[in-house]
N, C-alpha and C positions, 0 to 999 in steps of 0.2 A: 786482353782488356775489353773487345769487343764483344766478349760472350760475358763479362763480369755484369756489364753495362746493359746488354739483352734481357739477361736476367732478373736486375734490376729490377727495368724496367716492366717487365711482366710481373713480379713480384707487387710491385706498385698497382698497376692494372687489376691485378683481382680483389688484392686489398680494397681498391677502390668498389669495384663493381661486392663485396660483398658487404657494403657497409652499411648498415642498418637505419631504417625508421626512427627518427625521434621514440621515445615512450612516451605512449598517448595519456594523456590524463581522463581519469575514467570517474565515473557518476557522478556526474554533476546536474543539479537538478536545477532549472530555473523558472520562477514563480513571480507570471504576472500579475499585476491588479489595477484594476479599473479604478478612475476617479473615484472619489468617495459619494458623489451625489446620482450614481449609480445604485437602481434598487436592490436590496439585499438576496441574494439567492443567483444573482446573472456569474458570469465569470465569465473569462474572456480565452473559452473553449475554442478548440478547430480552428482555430489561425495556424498563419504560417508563417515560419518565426526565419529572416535566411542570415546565414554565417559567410563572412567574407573575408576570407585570410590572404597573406601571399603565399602561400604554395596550399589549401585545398579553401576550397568552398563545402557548405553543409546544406538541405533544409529541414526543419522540423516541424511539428503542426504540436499545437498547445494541446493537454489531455482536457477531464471535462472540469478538473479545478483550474486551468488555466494555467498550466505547468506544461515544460520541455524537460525530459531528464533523458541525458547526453550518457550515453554507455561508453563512448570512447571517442576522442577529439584532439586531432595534433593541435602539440601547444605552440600558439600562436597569438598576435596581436588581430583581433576580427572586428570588422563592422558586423553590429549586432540589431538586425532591423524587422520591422511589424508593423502594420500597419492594416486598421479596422476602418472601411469606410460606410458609413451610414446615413439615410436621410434626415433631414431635421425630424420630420413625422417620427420614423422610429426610433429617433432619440426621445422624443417624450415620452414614448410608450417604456423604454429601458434607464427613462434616469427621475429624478423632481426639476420641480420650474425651475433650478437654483441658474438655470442659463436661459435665456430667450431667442427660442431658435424658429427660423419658419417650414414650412414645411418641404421646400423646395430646395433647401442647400444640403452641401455635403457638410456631414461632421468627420472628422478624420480622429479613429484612437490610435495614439501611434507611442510607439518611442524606435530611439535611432541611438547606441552608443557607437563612438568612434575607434577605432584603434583599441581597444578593449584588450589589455594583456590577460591573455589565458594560459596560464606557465603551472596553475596550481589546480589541484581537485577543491571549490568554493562553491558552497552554494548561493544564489543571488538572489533577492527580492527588486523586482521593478516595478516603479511609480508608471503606468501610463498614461503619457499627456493627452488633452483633446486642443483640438483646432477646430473651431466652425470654420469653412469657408463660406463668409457672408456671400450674399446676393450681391445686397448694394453697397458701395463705397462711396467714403467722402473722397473726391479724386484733385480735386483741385481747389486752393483755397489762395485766392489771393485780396491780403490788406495791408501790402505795403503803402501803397498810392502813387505818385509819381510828379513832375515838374508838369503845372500848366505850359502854355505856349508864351506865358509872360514870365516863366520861373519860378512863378509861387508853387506851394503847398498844394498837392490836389489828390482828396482822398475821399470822395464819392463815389469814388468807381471802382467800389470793395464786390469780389464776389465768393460764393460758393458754388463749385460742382460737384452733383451727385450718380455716381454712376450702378448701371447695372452689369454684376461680373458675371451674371450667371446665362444661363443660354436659353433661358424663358423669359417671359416678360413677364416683369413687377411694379407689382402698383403702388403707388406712393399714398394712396387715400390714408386719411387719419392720423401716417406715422407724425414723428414731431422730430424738427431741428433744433437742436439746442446751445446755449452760449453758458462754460460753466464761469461762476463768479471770476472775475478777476482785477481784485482789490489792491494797494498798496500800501501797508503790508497784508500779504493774502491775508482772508477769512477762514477756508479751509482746505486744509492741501492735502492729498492722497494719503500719506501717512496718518491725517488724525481719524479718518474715517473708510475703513476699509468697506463699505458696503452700498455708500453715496456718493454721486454725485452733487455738488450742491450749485444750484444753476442762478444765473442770470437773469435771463432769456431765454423763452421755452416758446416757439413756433409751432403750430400746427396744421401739417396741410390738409385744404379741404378734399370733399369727396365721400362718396357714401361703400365705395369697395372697390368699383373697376372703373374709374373716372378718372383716373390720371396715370396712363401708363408709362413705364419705362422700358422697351426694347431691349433685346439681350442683346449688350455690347454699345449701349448707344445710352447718353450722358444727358440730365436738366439741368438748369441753368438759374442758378436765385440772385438774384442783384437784392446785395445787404441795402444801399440804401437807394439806389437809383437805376432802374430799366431805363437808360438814355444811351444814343454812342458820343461817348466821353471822347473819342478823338476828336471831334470840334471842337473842344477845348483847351484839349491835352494831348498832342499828336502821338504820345507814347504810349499812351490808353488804352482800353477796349471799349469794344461797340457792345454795349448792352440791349440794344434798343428789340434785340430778338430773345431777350431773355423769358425763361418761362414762370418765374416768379418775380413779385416783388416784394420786398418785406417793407407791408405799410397796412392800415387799417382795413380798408373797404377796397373793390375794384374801381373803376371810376378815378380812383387820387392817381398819381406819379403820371406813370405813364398810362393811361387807359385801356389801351392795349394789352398790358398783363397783366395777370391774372396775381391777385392781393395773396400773400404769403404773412396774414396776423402775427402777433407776438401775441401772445394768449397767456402768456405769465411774465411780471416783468419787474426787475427789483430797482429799478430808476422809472424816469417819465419819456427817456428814450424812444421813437416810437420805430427806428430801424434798428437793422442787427450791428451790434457795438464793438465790430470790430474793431483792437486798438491798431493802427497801424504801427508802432513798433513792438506790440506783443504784450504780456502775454494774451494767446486766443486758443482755447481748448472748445474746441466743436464737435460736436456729436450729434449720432442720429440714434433714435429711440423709438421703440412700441408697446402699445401696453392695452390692455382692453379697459383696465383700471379708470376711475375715475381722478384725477393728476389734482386736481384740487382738492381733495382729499389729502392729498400728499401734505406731510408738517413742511411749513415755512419760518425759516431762523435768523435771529438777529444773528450777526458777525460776533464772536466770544467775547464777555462781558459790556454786549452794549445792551440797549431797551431800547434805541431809537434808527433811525437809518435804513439802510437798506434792510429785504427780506429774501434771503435765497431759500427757493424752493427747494428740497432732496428728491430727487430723482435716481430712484434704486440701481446699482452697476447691475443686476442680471436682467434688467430691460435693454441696455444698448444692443444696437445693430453694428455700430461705427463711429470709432471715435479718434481723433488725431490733437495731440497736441502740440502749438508751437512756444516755444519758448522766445524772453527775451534775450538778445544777446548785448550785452555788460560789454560796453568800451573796452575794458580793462580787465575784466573778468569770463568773460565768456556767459552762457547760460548757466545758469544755477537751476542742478537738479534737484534740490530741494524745495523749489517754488511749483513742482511740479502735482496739477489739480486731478491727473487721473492715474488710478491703478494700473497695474501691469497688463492685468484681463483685459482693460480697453484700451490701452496704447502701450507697450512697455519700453518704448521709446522717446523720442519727441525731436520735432521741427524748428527748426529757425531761417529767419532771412537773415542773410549778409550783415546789411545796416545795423545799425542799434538804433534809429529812431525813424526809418521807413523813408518812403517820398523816393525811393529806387525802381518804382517798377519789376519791384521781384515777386515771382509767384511761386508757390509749393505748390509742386505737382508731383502723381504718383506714376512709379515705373511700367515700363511696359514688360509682364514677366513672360511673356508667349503668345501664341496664334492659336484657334482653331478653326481654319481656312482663312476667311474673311475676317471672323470674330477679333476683337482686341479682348487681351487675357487678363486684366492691368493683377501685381502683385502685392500679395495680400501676409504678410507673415506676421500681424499685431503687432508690428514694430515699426513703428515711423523711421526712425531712424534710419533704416535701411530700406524702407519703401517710399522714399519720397525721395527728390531732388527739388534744391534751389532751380528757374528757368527764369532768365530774363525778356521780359517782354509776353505776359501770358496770352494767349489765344484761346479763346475759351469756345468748346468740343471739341479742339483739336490733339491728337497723339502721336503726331508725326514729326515730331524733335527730339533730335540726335541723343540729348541728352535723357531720355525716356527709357532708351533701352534699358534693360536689365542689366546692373553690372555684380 
C-alpha cells in the first residue's frame, strides 16, 4: 500500500512540475491618439506604455504612429498605463488655443485602464486624456455665514482663497475672478452651452505683470464683501482684517488698508461679490489677453429686459469650483449645474440648505514636497474638496484636509 501511495504520489509531482504556460495570446496591436486639438501630423511616438498583471508584468514603448503591437502576452486581467508629461509652453507649441494653459504648469497626456481582461487576440484604439495641472487653485471658498454674537444672520464675512500649487511663483496681475449667473430659475446651465460660461460678476485684478505675487505653496486672501475681523461681531467668524483683497470700487473705501479688488463686469448694481450664502455659487478664475468687453452680453432666454450676463469662453479658465444648493428634501440638483465637466466635473455643497452654519469648502491636502503643501487637484470637486467647520483662512492644518 505504501509503495502504491509513493507512487502516486510522484506521479502527481511530475505531472505537476510538467504543467504548461497558459497560451499566450499573440499580435495584438494597440493604437494610441492624442486629443483631437492636437496639431495634425504629432503622434504620441516613444512613450512607454507598462502592463500589470497578477502573475507577469510587461513594458512597451509606442512606434512612430503611436502604436504598441504585442507579439505575445499571458492572458490576463492588466493595469494598462501612459503617461505624457509636458510644459504648458510646449503644449502650445503641439496643440491650438482650444485650452489656456500657462507656461509654467504641467499638462499630463495620459490614460490608465483598470483590470483590462486580456483573454483574446483584439485590437484596441485608445482616446488619451489631458489634465493640465493648474498653478493656481481656488482653494477655499467660504459663504455660508454664521450666527452673530446676538444670534442673528451674519454673512459679511464671505470669503475666497486663492492658492498657488506650483513650486514657482505666480503672479495674479490682470487675471480676473469671476461669479457665474445664478438666477432662479437658472438662465443658463452647462448643458445649453457647451463652450460658455455666462457670468455674473467678472473681477479683475490689478497690476501691470509682476506686481502681485503668489509664492509656491502659499495662499491670497479676497474678502467678498468686507476686509474687517468679523470676530467682534461674530465670535464664530474670521478675521479678515489681513486680507489681501477687497471686492469694492477704489482703495481708500472698506477697509483702507487693502488693496480694491473692482467688479469690472456686473449684471446687478451689486457692488461686492454675490455670494449666495445657501448656494448656488460657481466661481472661477480666468485669463485672457482678449479685450472681455468685447465679449457678447445676454438677456436670460426670451427676456429684452433685466439682467445682462456676460459669456466668458470655457478655454480661458484657469479654475473653477462649483457649489450646489442643497434641497431640504431633495438633495442638490445636478441639473442646475452652471459649468462643464472641463471646469469642474463635480460640484460642492454645504451641509445647510440655507447657510448661517459657519461652513467652509476647502480643498484636500493631496502630498508634500518637503515643506511645500501639494493641495489636490483632479477637476473634480467632488472629491477634492471637503465641508470644514469653522474656516481659518491660510491655514491647511485640519485633520479633515488630508487626502482621503
Amino acid at each position: 500500500m505504501k509503495k502504491i501511495l509513493l507512487f502516486s504520489l510522484l506521479a502527481f509531482t511530475l505531472f505537476s512540475c510538467e504543467r504548461k504556460e497558459p497560451e499566450q495570446i499573440k499580435d495584438v496591436t494597440i493604437k494610441y491618439n492624442l486629443p483631437e486639438n492636437f496639431h495634425q501630423g504629432i503622434n504620441y511616438s516613444n512613450k512607454l506604455v507598462e502592463f500589470s498583471g497578477s502573475s507577469a508584468s510587461y513594458s512597451f514603448t509606442t512606434d512612430e504612429s503611436g502604436s504598441i503591437n504585442i507579439a505575445g502576452i499571458i492572458p490576463d486581467e492588466y493595469t494598462i498605463n501612459t503617461t505624457w508629461e509636458i510644459s504648458g509652453r510646449e503644449y502650445r507649441e503641439l496643440a491650438s488655443d482650444d485650452n489656456f494653459v500657462e507656461d509654467n504648469v504641467k499638462v499630463l497626456i495620459r490614460s490608465t485602464l483598470t483590470n483590462y481582461p486580456l483573454f483574446v487576440s483584439e485590437d484596441m484604439d485608445i482616446d488619451l486624456e489631458m489634465l493640465i495641472m493648474k498653478s493656481l487653485l481656488i482653494s477655499k471658498i467660504y459663504y455660508s455665514g454664521t450666527k452673530d454674537n446676538f444670534n442673528r444672520n451674519y454673512r459679511i464675512d464671505s470669503f475666497v482663497e486663492i492658492f498657488n500649487n506650483s513650486s514657482e511663483i505666480v503672479y495674479l496681475d490682470g487675471k480676473y475672478l469671476a461669479l457665474a449667473e445664478s438666477m432662479s430659475p437658472a438662465a443658463y446651465l452647462a448643458a445649453d452651452d457647451p463652450d460658455y460660461i455666462y457670468t455674473r460678476q467678472i473681477c479683475r485684478f490689478p497690476g501691470s505683470g509682476e506686481d502681485y505675487p503668489i509664492q509656491a505653496g502659499e495662499s491670497i486672501v479676497i474678502a467678498a464683501q468686507s476686509a474687517r475681523n468679523h470676530t467682534l461681531s461674530a465670535e464664530n467668524s474670521v478675521d479678515l482684517s489681513d486680507a489681501d483683497f477687497e471686492v469694492k470700487d477704489l482703495d481708500g473705501m472698506g477697509n483702507p488698508d487693502v488693496k480694491a479688488l473692482p467688479i469690472i463686469s456686473n449684471s446687478t448694481s451689486i457692488r461686492y461679490l454675490n455670494l449666495l450664502s445657501g448656494a448656488p455659487n460657481a466661481i472661477f478664475l480666468f485669463d485672457t489677453e482678449e479685450d472681455i468687453f468685447q465679449w457678447d452680453e445676454v438677456f436670460a432666454p426670451g427676456k429684452t429686459t433685466g439682467e445682462r450676463f456676460r459669456k466668458v469662453p470655457v478655454s480661458t479658465v484657469l479654475d473653477g469650483v462649483e457649489a450646489l444648493k442643497n434641497n431640504a428634501v431633495s438633495g442638490p440638483d445636478l441639473n442646475l449645474k452652471r459649468f462643464q465637466d472641463i471646469v469642474d466635473a463635480g460640484f460642492v455643497m454645504i451641509n445647510a440648505t440655507s447657510g448661517y452654519t459657519n461652513e467652509s469648502l476647502e480643498r484636500k491636502i493631496s502630498s508634500m514636497d518637503g515643506d511645500r503643501i501639494i493641495l489636490k487637484d483632479s477637476n473634480n470637486s467632488s472629491d477634492d474638496f471637503v465641508v470644514i467647520q469653522g474656516p481659518e483662512p491660510r491655514k491647511y492644518d485640519h485633520p479633515q484636509l488630508l487626502n482621503q
